[in-house]
C-alpha positions in Angstrom: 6.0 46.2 -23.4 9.9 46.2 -24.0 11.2 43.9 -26.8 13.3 42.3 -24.5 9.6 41.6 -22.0 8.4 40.6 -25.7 11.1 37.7 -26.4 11.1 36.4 -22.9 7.4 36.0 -23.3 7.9 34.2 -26.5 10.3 31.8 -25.1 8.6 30.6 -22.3 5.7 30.0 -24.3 7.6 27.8 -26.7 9.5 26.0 -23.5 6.2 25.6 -22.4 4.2 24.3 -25.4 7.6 21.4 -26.4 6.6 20.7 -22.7 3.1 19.6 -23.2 4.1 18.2 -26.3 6.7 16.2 -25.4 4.8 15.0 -22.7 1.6 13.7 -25.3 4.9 12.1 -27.3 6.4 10.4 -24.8 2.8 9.1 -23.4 2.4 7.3 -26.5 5.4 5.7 -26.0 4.7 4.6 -22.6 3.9 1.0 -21.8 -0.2 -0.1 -21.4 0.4 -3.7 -20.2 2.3 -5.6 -17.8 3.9 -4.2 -14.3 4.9 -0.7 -16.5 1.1 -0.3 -17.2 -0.1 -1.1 -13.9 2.6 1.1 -12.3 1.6 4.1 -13.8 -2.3 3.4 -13.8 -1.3 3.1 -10.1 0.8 6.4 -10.1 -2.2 9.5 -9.7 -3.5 7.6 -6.8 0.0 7.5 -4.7 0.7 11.5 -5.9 -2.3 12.4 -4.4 -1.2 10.6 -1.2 2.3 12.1 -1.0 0.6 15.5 -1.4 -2.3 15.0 1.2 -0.5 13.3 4.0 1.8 15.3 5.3 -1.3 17.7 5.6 -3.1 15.3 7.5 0.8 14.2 9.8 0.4 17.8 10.6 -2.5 19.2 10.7 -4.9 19.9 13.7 -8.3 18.3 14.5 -10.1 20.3 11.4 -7.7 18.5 9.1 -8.6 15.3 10.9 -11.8 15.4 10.5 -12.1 16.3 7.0 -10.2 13.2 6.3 -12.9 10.9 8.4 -15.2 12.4 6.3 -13.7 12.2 2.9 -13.0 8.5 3.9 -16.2 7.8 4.8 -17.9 9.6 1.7 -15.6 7.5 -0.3 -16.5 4.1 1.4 -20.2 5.4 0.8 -20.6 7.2 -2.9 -17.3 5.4 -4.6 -17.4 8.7 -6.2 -13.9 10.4 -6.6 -15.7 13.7 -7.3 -17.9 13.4 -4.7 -15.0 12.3 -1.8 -13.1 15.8 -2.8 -16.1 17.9 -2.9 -16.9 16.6 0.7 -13.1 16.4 1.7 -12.9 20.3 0.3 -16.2 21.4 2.1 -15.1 20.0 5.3 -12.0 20.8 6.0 -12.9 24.7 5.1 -16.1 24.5 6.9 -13.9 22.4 10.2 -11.0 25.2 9.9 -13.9 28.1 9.9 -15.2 26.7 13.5 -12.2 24.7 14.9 -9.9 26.9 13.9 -6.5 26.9 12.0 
C-alpha cells in the first residue's frame, strides 16, 4: 500500500466516524415530544415505504405476491421480524418459480 492509498484510507475513516458521531450528537438534540417527536417516531416506517413501493409499482406477479403475503403475516404475527422474514422468503421463492 502506497502512502498516498494510506492517507485516503485514513480520511475516509475519519469522514466516516464525525459521520456517526455527529449523527449520535445531533440525535440528542432532536425533539421526543410533540408533532417533532411523533414525526420522526413515524419516519422508519414511511422510508421503508418509499423504498419498497416502487418495487411493488413495478414489479411482476412474484413481487405481488410476496407483498399479499408479508401483509397478511403482518395482519397475523404483528411481528416486524417475522413480516420480512416471510416477505424475503417469498418473493425469492415466487421469483424462483414465476420467474423474474
Amino acid at each position: 500500500m502506497t502512502l498516498d492509498s494510506a492517507a485516503v484510507l485514513l480520511a475516509l475513516a475519519l469522514v466516516a466516524f464525525g459521520l456517526r458521531a455527529g449523527g449520535i450528537v445531533l440525535g440528542g438534540l432532536m425533539p421526543t415530544a410533540g408533532k417533532g417527536g411523533q414525526f420522526l417516531r413515524e419516519l422508519p416506517g414511511t422510508i421503508m415505504v418509499s423504498l419498497i413501493a416502487p418495487m411493488i409499482a413495478f414489479g411482476g406477479p412474484a413481487e405481488w405476491l410476496a407483498t399479499v403475503i408479508s401483509a397478511l403475516t403482518a395482519w397475523f404475527t404483528r411481528n416486524l421480524l417475522a413480516t420480512m422474514a416471510a416477505g424475503l422468503v417469498a418473493v425469492w421463492l415466487l421469483r424462483q418459480t414465476l420467474g423474474p
